[in-house]
N, C-alpha and C positions, 0 to 999 in steps of 0.2 A: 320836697325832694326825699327821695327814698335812703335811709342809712347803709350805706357800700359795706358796712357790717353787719349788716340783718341777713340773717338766713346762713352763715360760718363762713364769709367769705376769709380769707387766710389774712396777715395782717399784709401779705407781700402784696396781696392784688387790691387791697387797703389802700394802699401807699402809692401804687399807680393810678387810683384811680381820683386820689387827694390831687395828685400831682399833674393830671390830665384834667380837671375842671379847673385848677389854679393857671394852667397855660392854655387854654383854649384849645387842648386837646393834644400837646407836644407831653413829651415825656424825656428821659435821658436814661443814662446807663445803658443797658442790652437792646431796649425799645427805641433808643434816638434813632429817628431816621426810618419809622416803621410807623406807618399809618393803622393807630389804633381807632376801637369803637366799642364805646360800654352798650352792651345789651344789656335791658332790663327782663330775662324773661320770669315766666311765673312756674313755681315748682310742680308738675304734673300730677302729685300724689297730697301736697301739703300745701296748694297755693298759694303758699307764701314766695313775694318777688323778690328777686335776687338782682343783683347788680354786676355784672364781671366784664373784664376788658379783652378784648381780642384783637389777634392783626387783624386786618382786613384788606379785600383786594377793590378798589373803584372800578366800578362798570357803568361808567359813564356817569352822568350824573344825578343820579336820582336809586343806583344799585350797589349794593354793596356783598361779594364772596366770602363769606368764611368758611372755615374749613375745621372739621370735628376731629381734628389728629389724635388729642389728648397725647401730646407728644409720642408718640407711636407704639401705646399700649393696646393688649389685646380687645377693651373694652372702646365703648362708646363712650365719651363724656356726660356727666349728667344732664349738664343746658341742652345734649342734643336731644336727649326724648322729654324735656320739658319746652323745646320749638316744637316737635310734634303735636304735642298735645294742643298749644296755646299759641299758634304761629304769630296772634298780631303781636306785637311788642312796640316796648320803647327802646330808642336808640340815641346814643350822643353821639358828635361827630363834631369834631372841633369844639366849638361853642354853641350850634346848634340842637335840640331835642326834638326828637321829629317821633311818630310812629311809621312803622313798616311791618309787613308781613314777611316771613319767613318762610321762602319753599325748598325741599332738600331737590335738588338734581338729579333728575335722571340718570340713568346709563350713558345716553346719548350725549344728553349735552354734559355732564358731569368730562365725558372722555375727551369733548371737542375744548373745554375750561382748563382739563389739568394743566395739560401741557404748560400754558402759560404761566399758571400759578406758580408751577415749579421752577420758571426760566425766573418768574419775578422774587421767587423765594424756596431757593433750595434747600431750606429745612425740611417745607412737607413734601417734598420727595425722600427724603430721610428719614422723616415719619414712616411714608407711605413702605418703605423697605426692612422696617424695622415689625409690623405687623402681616397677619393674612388677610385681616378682615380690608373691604376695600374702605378708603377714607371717606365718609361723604363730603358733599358740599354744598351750602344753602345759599342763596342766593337770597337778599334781603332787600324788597322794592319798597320805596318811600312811597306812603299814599295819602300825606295833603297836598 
C-alpha cells in the first residue's frame, strides 16, 4: 500500500485518509455524510503516485463523477493534469480497491451531469461561481 504521505500530501488529507481506510470508507467532521474516494493518481511530470481523497458523485454502479473545483480557484488542480496524462488509476471506495480509467467530460455531457451534481451538492456550484474557468468533470469507470 502506497504511503498517503508520499509525494506532500498535507497532514489534513493525511488524516482523512487514516480515517477512511480505518472505517471502510466513512469519515466524520465536514466529510460525514459525503461519499468519499481516494484516487491514487501518478504525477504527470515526476511519476511519483500520490494518494488524495475526493467527494465523489455514484453513477450507477461501477462509475464514479468527480469534479476538478480546487475550491473555486482560478487554476486547475494538480491531480487534474496528472488524470490526463495517466487516466488508468487506482481507486478506493469504501473498503474496496479497484482500478478505473479517468475521462474528463465533454461540453455535452459535462452540461447534461452538472445540473445534478449541483442539486446533490451545492458547494460546486459555489465553486463554479467563484471562477471563469469552467469546472471540469471526470467521470471514473471501474474496469475489472
Amino acid at each position: 500500500m502506497t504511503n498517503p504521505a508520499a509525494g506532500g500530501a498535507s497532514d489534513y488529507n493525511t488524516a482523512i485518509i487514516e480515517e477512511f481506510r480505518a472505517n471502510q470508507g466513512r469519515v466524520g467532521g465536514p466529510w460525514a455524510g459525503t461519499t468519499l474516494i481516494l484516487i491514487h493518481h501518478i504525477g504527470a511530470k515526476s511519476g511519483i503516485e500520490r494518494v488524495l481523497p475526493l467527494g465523489c458523485f455514484l453513477h450507477g454502479d461501477d462509475r464514479f463523477a468527480i469534479v476538478a473545483s480546487n475550491g473555486g480557484s482560478p487554476a486547475h488542480p494538480n491531480w487534474y493534469y496528472n488524470l490526463k496524462a495517466n487516466p488508468r488509476i487506482t481507486v478506493e471506495v469504501g473498503a474496496q480497491t479497484f482500478t478505473v480509467v479517468a475521462e474528463e467530460l465533454d461540453d455535452t455531457a459535462r452540461a447534461e451531469l452538472w445540473p445534478r451534481l449541483v442539486a446533490r451538492a451545492p458547494s460546486v456550484g459555489e465553486y463554479q461561481a467563484k471562477t471563469t474557468r469552467q469546472i471540469p468533470v471526470f467521470m471514473l469507470t471501474r474496469q475489472d
